[in-house]
C-alpha positions, -999 to 999 in steps of 0.1 A, spaced: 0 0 0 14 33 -9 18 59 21 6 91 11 10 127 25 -15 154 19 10 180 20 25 162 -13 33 191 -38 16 174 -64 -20 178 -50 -13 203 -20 -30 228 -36 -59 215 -48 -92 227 -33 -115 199 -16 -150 201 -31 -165 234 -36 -153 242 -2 -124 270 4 -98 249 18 -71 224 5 -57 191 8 -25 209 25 -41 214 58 -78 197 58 -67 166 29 -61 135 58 -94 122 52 -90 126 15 -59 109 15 -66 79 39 -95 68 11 -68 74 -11 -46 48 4 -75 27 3 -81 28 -32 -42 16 -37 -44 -11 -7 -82 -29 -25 -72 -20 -61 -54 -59 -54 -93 -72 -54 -109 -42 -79 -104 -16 -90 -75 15 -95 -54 33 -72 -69 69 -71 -44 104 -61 -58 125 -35 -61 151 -54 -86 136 -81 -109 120 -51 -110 157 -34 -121 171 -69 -143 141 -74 -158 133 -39 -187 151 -29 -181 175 4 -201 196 23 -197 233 20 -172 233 52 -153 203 31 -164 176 50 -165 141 31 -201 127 20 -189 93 27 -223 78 6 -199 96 -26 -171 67 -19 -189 42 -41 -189 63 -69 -154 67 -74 -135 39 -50 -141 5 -47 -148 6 -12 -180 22 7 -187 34 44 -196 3 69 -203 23 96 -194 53 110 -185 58 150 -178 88 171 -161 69 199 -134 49 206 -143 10 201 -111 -13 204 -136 -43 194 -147 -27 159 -114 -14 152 -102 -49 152 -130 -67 133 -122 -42 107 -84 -49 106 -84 -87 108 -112 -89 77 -88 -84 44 -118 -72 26 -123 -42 55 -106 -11 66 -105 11 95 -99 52 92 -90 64 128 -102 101 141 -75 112 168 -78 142 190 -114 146 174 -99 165 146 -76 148 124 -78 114 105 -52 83 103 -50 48 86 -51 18 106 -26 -8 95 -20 -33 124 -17 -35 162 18 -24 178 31 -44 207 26 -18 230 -11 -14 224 -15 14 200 -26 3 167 -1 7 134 -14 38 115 -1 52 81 -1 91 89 -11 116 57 5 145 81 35 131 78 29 106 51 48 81 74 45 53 93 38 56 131 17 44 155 -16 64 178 9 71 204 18 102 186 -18 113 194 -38 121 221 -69 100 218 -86 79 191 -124 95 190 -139 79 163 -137 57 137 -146 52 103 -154 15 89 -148 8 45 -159 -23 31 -147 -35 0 -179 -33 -22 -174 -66 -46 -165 -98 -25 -136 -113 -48 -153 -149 -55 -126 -178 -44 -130 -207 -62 -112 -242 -56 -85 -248 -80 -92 -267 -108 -67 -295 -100 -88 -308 -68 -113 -323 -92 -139 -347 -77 -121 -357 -41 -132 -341 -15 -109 -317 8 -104 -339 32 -94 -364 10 -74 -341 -10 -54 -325 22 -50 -363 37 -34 -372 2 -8 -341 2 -3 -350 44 12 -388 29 31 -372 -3 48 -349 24 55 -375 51 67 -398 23 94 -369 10 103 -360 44 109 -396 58 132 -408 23 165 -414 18 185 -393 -2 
């Protein structure tokens, strides 16, 4: 996934909706869908700039995101929205691979879950910075914002399995491995 920083040259500039401010100062949440749309264009879809979603998003006149505008130009769409810390949610959305999690610390400014850290703070890529980091550079997490992917990817068994059944199939490979393992060179 490509870490992004809204206060890239290349889309600094650009105005967010109809609004009068720019991605420079007010483009996090911009650029956290953006790293969406790179991190799910491996199921569908294409990696989208920040600066094309904040002319093609729809905003509210303060800039704020329309998060029902996500379908029409990612491949992801707003779960759920939450406007309080829930450590439970948080992780539902990180261990699904088809799910995401945008963080809102100190009620003001938004990051991109990536992981857990060891110490208990959860792995964020930071469009301040457009770095790596974790929450303890914040204050507080005070919301959340939940993206689901919005086409399942289908997985099929391969081909190769034909008629046997799994279990038959995995006790089959279980023998051709004990047999290589056990054999003389």
């Amino acid at each position: 996934m490509k870490i992004l920083s809204q206060r890239s040259p290349t889309w600094s500039g650009v105005r967010i909706g109809k609004a009068q401010i720019y991605m420079y100062r007010y483009g996090c949440t911009i650029t956290c869908c953006s790293m969406l749309t790179d991190y799910f264009s491996k199921y569908n879809g294409t990696y989208k700039d920040p600066g094309h979603l904040a002319r093609a998003l729809q905003f509210t006149l303060q800039g704020l995101i329309i998060w029902q505008s996500l379908p029409n130009e990612t491949q992801f769409k707003l779960e759920k929205r939450l406007k309080h810390r829930s450590d439970s949610s948080i992780q539902k959305s990180l261990n699904n691979p088809y799910t995401a999690v945008i963080l809102q610390v100190d009620g003001y400014h938004w990051v991109l879950a990536t992981g857990k850290s060891l110490g208990g703070h959860y792995k964020i890529a930071d469009p301040w910075t457009g770095k790596r980091s974790t929450t303890k550079a914040y204050g507080s997490i005070t919301g959340s914002a939940h993206m689901k992917l919005t086409v399942i990817p289908k997985i099929e068994e391969p081909q190769w399995i034909g008629k046997k059944t799994k279990a038959t199939w995995i006790s089959t490979l279980i023998k051709k491995l004990q047999w290589l393992l056990t054999r003389k060179k």
